[in-house]
N, C-alpha and C positions, 0 to 999 in steps of 0.2 A: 509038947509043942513049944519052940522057942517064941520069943516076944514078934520078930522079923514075921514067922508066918500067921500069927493074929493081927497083925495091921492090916486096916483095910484103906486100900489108894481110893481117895474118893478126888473128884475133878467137876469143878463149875463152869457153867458158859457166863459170861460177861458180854452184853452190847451194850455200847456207849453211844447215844447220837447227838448232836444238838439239832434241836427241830423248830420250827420258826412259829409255836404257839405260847400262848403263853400256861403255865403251870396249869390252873385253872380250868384251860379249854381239854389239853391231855389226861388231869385229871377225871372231867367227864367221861372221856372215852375211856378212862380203865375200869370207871366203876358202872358203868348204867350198860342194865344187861343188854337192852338191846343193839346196844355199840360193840362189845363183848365181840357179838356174835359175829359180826361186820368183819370185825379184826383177826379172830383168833379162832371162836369156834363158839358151836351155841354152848350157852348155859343157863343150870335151873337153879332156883333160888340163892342167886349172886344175891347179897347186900354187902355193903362195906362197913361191915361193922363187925368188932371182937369174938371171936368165937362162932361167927356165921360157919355153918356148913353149905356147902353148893359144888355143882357136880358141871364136868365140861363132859362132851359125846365126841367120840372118834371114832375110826374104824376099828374095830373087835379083830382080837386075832388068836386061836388056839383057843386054851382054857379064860381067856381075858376077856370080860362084855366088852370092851371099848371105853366107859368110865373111868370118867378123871375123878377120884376124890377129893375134894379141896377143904380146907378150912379158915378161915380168916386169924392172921395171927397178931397182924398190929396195922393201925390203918391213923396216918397222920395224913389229914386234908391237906391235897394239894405238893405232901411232900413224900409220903413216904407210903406204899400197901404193901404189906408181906401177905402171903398163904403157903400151908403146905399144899404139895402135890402126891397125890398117889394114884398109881395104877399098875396096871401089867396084874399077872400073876405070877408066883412063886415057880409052877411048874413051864412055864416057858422059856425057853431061849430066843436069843435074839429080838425083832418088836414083840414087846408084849410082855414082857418079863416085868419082873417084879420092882416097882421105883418107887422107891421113898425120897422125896424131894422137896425143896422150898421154893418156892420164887419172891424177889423182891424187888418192887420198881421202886424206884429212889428220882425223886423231879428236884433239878436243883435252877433258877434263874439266873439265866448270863443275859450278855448286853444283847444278843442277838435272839432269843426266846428261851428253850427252857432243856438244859440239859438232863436227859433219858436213860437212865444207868438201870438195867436188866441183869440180874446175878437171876442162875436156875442154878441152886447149890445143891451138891450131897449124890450125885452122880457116882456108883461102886463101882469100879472096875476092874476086872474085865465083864462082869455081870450086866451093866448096864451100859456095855461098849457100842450098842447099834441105837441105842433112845441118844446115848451122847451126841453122837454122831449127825444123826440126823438133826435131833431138836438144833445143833451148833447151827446149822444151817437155816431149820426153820426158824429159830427163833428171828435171826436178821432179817427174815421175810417179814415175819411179824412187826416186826418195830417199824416197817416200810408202812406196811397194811394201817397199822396206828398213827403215822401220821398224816395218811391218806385222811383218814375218818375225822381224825383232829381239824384238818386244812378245812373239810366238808364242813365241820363245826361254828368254823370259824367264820366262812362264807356264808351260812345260814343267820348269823347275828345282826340285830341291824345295825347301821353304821347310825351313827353319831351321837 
């Protein structure tokens, strides 16, 4: 086998947003499960902390339960949560196949609140060409959903 046909093409999704909370309030909502759920999807024993395992539920397809595996891989308050992602199965095509993956939210503060930087990296393709796909789309729905919940956070605080 030459070197050309053992490389494998791997492809990230990136959303960028700036969103009009502050670090802190976004924060919240990426970590407390039951905001999680609000935004993205339910999950069981979310902590934010190094080495946590905790699992997302979705719809099951083929040989796949619908399980999301996660694990917590680095978690800086306020600026930084990575975790792996896993799910699909080996023997599915299209949803549901096999994903090995990362995600990493990254909060950075501008003048106007707290810019929102989304990588889901490690996407194989053409293997994980319909989770690409879609997730590309869902995830911006997501980051809409987060800063709905964020806004609601923030409205819930008392003033002064």
């Amino acid at each position: 086998m030459t070197q050309a046909a053992l490389k494998v093409d791997t492809q990230d999704i990136v959303v960028e947003e700036v969103l009009p909370h502050a670090p802190e309030t976004i924060w919240k909502a990426l970590t407390t499960g039951e905001l999680i759920a609000r935004w993205l999807m339910p999950t069981t024993g979310f902590e934010p902390v190094k080495g946590k395992h905790f699992t997302f539920k979705t719809t099951p397809a083929g040989a796949w339960d619908g399980v999301i595996r996660c694990q917590v891989l680095e978690v800086m308050p306020n600026e930084r949560l990575v975790y792996a992602w896993k799910s699909g199965h080996e023997g599915n095509v299209g949803y549901g196949s096999g994903l090995d993956t990362v995600v990493t939210w990254t909060l950075s503060t501008v003048a106007n609140g707290t810019r929102l930087r989304l990588v889901h990296s490690g996407f194989v393709l053409p293997k994980n060409e319909t989770a690409y796909k879609n997730m590309s789309e869902g995830w911006k729905k997501v980051v809409r959903n987060l800063d709905t919940i964020a806004g609601e956070e923030d409205a819930s605080k008392p003033k002064g």
